[in-house]
MOPAC internal coordinates of N, CA, C and O (Angstrom, degrees):
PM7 1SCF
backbone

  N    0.0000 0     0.00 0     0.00 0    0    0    0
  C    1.4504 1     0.00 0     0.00 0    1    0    0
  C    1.5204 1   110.09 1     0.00 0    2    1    0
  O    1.2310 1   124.02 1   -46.47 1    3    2    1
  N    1.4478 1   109.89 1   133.53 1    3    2    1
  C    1.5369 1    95.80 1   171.01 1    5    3    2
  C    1.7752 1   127.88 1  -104.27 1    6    5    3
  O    1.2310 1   136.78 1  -168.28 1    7    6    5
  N    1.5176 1    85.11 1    11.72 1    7    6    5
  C    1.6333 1    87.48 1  -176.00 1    9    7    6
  C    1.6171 1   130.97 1   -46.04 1   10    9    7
  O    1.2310 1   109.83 1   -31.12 1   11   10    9
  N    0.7476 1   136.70 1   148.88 1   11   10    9
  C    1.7917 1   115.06 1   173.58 1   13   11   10
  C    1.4381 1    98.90 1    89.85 1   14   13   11
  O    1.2310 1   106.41 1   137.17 1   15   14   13
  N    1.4043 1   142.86 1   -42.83 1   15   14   13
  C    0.9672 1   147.96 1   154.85 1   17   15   14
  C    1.6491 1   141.36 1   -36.09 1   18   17   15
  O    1.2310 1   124.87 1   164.77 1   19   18   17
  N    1.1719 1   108.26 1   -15.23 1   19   18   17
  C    1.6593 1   102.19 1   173.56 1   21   19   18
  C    1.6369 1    71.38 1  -143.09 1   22   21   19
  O    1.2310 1   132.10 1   -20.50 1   23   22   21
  N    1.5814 1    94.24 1   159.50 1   23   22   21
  C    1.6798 1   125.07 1   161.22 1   25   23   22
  C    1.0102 1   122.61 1   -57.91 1   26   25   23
  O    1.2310 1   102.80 1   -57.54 1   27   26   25
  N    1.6798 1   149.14 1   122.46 1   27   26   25
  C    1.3750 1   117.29 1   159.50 1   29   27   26
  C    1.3730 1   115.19 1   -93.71 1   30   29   27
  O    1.2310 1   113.49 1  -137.32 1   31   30   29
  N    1.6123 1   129.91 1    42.68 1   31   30   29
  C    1.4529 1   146.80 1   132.16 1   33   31   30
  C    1.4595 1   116.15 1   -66.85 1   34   33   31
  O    1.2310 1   121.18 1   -50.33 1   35   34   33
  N    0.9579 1   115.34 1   129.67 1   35   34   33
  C    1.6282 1   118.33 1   167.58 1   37   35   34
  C    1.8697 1   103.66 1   -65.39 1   38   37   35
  O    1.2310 1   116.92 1   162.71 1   39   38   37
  N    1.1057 1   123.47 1   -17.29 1   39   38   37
  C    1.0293 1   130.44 1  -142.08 1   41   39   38
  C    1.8071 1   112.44 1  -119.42 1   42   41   39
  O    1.2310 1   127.64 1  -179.00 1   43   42   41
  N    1.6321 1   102.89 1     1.00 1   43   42   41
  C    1.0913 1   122.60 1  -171.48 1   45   43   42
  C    1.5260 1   131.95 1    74.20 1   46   45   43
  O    1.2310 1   118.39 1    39.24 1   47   46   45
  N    1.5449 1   120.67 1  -140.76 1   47   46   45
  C    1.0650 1   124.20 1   122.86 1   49   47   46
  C    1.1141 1   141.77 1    10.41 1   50   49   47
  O    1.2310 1   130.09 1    77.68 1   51   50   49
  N    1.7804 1    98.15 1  -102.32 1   51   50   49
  C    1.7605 1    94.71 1   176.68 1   53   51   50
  C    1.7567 1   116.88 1   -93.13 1   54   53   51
  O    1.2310 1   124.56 1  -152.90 1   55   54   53
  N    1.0810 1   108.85 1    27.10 1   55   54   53
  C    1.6403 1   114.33 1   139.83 1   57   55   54
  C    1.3673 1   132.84 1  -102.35 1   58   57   55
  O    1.2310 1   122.96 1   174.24 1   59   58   57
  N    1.4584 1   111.93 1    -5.76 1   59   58   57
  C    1.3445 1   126.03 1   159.44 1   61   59   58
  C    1.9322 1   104.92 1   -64.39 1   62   61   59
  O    1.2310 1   126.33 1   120.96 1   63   62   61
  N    1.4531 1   105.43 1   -59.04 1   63   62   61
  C    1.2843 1   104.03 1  -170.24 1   65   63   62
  C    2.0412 1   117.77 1   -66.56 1   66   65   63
  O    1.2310 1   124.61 1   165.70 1   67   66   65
  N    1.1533 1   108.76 1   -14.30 1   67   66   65
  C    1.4282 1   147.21 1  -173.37 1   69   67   66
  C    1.9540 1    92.34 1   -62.72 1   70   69   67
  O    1.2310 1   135.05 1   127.69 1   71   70   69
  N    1.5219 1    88.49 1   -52.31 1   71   70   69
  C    1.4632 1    89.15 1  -170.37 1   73   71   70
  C    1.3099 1   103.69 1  -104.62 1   74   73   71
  O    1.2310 1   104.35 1   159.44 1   75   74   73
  N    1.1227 1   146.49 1   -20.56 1   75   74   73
  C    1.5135 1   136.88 1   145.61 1   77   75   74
  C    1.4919 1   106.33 1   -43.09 1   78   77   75
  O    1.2310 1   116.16 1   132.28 1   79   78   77
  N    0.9829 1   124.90 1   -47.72 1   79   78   77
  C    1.4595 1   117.51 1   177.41 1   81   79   78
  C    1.8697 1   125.42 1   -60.45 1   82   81   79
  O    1.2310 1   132.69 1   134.83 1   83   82   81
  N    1.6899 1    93.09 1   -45.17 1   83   82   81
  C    1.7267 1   114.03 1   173.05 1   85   83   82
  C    1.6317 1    93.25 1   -41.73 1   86   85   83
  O    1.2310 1   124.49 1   115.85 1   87   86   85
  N    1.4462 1   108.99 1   -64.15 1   87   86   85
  C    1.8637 1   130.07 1  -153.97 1   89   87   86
  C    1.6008 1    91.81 1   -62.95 1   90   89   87
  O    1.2310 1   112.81 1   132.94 1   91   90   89
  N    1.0013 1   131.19 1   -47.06 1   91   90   89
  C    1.6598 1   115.63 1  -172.87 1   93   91   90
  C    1.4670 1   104.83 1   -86.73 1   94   93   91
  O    1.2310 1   122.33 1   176.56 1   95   94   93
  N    0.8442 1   113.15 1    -3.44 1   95   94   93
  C    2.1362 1   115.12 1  -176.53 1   97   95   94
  C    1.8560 1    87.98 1   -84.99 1   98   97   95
  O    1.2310 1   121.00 1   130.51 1   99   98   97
  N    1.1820 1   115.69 1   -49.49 1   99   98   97
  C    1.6596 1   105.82 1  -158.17 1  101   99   98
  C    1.7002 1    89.82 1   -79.29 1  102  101   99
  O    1.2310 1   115.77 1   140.03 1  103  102  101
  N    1.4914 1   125.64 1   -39.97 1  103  102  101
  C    1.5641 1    91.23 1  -163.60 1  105  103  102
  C    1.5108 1   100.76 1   -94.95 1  106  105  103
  O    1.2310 1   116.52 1  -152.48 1  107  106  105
  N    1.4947 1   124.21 1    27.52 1  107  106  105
  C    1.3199 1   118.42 1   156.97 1  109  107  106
  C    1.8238 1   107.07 1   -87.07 1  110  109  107
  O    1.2310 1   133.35 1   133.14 1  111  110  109
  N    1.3488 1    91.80 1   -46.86 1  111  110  109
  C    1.8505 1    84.86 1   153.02 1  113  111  110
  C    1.1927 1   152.22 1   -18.36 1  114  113  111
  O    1.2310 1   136.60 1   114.48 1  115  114  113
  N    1.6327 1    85.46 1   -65.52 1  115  114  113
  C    1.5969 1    96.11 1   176.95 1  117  115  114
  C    1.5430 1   127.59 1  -111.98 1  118  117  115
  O    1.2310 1   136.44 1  -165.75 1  119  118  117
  N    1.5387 1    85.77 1    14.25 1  119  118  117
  C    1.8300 1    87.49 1   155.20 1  121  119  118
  C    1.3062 1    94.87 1   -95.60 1  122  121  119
  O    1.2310 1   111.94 1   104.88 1  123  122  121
  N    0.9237 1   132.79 1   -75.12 1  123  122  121
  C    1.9190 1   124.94 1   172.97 1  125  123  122
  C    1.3036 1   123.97 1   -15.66 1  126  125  123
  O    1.2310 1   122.17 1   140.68 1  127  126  125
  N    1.2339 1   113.45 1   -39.32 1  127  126  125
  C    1.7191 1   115.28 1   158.27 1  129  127  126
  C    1.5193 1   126.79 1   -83.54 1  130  129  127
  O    1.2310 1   131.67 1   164.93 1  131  130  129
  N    1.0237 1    95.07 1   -15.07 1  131  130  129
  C    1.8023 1    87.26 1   170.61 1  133  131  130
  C    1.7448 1   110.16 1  -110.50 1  134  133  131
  O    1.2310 1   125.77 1   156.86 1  135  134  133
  N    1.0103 1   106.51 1   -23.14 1  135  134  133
  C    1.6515 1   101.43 1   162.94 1  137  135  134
  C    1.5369 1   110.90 1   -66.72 1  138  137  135
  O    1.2310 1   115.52 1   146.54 1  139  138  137
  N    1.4309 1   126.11 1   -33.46 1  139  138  137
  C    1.2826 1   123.61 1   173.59 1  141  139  138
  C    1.5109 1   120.95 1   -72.49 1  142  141  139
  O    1.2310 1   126.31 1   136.92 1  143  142  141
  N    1.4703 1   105.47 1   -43.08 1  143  142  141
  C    1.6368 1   102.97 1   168.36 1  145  143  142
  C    1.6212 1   122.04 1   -75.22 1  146  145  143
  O    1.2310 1   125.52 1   160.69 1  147  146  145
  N    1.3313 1   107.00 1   -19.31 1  147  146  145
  C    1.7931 1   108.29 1   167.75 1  149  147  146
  C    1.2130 1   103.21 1  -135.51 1  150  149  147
  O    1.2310 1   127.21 1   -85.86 1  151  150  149
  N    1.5942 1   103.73 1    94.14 1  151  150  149
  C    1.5779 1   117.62 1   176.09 1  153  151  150
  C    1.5594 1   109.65 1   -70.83 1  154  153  151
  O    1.2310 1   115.94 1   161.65 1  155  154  153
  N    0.9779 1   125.31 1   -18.35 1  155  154  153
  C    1.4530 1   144.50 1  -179.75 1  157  155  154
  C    1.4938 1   100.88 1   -48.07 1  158  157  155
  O    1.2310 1   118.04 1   124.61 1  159  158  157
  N    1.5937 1   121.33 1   -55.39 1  159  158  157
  C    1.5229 1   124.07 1  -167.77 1  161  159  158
  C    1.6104 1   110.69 1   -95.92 1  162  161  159
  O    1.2310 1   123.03 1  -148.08 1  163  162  161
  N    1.7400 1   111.80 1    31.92 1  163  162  161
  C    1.5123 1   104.92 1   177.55 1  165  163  162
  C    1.0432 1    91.92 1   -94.78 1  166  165  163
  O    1.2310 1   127.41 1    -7.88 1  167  166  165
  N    1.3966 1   103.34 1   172.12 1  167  166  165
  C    2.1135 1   102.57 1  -175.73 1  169  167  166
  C    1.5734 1    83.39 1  -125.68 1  170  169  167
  O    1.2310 1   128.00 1   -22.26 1  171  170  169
  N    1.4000 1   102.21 1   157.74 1  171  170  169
  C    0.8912 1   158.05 1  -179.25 1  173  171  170
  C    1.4590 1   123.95 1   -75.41 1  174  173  171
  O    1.2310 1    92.61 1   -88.19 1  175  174  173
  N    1.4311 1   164.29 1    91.81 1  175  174  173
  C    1.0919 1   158.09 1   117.96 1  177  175  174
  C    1.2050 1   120.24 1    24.09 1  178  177  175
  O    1.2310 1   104.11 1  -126.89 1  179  178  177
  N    1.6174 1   146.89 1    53.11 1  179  178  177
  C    1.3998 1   140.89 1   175.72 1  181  179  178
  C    1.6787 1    99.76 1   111.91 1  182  181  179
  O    1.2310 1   122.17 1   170.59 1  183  182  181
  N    1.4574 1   113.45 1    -9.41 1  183  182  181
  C    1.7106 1    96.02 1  -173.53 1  185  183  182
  C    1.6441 1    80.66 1  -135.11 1  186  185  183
  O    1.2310 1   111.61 1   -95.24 1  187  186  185
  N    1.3460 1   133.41 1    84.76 1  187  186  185
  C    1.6136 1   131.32 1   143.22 1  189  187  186
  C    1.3390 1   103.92 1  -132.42 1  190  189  187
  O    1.2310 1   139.43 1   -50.33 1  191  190  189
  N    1.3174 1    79.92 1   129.67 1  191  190  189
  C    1.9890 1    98.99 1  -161.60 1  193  191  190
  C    1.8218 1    84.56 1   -92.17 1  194  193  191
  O    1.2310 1   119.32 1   -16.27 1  195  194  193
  N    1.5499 1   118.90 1   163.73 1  195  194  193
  C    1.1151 1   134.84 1  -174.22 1  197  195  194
  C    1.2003 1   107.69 1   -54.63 1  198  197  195
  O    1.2310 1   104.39 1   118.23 1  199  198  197
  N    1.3497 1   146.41 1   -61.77 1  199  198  197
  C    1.0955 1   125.96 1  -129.04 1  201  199  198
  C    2.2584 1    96.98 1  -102.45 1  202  201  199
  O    1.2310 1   126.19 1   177.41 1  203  202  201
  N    1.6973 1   105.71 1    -2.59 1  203  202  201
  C    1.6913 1    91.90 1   163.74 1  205  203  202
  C    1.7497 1   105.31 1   -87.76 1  206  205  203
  O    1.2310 1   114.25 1   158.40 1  207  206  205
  N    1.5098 1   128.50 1   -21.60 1  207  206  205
  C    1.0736 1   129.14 1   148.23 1  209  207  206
  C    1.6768 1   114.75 1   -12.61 1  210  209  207
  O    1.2310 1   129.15 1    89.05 1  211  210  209
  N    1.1316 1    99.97 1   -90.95 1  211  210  209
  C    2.0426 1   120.61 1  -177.14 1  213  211  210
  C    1.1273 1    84.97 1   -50.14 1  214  213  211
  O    1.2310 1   104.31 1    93.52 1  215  214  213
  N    1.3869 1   146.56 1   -86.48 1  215  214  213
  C    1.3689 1   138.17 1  -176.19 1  217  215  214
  C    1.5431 1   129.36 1   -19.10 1  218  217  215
  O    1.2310 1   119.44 1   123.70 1  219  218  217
  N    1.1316 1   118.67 1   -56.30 1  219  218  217
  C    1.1538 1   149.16 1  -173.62 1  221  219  218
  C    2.0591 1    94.15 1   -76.08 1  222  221  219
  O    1.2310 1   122.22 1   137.56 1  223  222  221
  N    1.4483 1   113.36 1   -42.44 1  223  222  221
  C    1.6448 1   118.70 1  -179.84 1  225  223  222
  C    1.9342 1    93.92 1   -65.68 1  226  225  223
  O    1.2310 1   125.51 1   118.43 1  227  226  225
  N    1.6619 1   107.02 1   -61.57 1  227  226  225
  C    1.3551 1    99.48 1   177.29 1  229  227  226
  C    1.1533 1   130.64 1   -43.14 1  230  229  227
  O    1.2310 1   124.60 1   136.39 1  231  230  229
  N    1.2208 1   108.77 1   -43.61 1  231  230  229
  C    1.9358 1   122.40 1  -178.26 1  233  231  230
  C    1.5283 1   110.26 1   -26.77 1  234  233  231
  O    1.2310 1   134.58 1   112.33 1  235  234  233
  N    1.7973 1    89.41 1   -67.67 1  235  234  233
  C    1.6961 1   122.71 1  -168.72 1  237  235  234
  C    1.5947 1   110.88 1   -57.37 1  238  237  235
  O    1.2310 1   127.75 1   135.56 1  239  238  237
  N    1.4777 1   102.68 1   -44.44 1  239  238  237
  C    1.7037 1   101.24 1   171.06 1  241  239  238
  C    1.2675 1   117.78 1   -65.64 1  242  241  239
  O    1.2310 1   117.67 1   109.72 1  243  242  241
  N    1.2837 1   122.04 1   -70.28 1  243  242  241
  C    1.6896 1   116.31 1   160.07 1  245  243  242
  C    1.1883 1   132.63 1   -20.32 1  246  245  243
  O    1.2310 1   120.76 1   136.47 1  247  246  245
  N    1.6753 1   116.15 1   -43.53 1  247  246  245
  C    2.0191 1   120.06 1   179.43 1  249  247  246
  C    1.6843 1    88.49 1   -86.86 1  250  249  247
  O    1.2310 1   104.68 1   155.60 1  251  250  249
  N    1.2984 1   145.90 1   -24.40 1  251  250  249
  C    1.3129 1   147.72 1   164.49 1  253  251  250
  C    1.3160 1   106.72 1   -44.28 1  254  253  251
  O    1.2310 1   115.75 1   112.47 1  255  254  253
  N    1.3515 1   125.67 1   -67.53 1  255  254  253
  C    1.3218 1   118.54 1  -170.39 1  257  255  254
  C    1.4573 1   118.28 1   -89.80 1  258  257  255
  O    1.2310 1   125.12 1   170.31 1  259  258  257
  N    1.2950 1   107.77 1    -9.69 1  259  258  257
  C    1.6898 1   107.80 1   179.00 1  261  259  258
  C    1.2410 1   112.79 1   -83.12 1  262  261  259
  O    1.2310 1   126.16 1   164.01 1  263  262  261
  N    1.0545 1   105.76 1   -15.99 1  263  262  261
  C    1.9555 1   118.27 1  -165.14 1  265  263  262
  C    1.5171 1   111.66 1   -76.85 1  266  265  263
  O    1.2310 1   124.51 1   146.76 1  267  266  265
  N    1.6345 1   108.95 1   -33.24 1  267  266  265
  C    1.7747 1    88.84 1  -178.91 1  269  267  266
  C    1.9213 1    99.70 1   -80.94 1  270  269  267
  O    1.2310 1   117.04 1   137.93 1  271  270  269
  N    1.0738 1   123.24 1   -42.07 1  271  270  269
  C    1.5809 1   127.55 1   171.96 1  273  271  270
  C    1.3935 1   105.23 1   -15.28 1  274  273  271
  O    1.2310 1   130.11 1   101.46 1  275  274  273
  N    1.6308 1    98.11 1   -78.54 1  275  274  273
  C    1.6949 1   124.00 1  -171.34 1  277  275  274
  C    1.4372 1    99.75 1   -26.59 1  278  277  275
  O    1.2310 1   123.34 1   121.77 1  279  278  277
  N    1.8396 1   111.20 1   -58.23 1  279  278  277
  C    0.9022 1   113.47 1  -157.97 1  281  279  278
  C    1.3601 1   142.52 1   -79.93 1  282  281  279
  O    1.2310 1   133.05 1   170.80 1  283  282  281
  N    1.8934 1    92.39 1    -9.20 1  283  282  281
  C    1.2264 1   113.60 1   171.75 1  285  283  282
  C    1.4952 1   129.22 1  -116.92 1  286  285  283
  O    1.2310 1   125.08 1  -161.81 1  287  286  285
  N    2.2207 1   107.85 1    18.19 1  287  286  285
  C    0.9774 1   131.26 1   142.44 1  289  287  286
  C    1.9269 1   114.46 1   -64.69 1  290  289  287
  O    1.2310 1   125.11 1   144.36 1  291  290  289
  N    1.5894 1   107.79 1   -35.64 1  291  290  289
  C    1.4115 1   104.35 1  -156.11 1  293  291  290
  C    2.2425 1    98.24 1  -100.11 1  294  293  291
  O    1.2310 1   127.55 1  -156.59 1  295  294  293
  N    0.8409 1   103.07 1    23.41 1  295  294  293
  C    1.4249 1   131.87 1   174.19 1  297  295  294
  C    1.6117 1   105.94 1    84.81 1  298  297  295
  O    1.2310 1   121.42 1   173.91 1  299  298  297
  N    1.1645 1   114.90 1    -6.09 1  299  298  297
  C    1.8878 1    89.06 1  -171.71 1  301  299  298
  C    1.4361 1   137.63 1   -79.16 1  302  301  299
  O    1.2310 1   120.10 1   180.00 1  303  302  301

C-alpha cells in the first residue's frame, strides 16, 4: 500500500506541519466564536449541569467533522 507515503503538500514536510498548524488555528477560532456568540454553552468550573455537558460533547463532534471539509473548501 502506498498510502501514508507521499505528502499531499507540495511542500513536504514542513508544509504538512504548515497545515496542521492552519487546521488547529481555525477550530481554535471557531470554538472562540461560538462560545462568544452563545455564551449560554460555556461551562463553568464546578457549576455545569449535564445537559450543557452533551451540548458542549455535540458542539466538539460537529466542529470535528466539519473542520477537515471547511478546510479543504478554503484550499488547504
Amino acid at each position: 500500500m502506498t498510502l501514508g507515503k507521499v505528502s499531499l503538500s507540495a511542500f513536504g514536510f514542513y508544509g504538512a506541519l504548515f497545515e496542521i498548524a492552519i487546521i488547529i488555528y481555525i477550530l481554535v477560532a471557531s470554538l472562540a466564536g461560538l462560545y462568544h456568540s452563545v455564551p449560554q454553552l460555556r461551562p463553568v468550573k464546578q457549576d455545569t449541569d449535564m445537559t450543557k455537558i452533551i451540548y458542549n460533547c455535540g458542539v466538539s463532534v460537529i466542529l470535528s467533522s466539519a473542520l477537515p471539509v471547511l478546510c479543504r473548501i478554503l484550499g488547504e
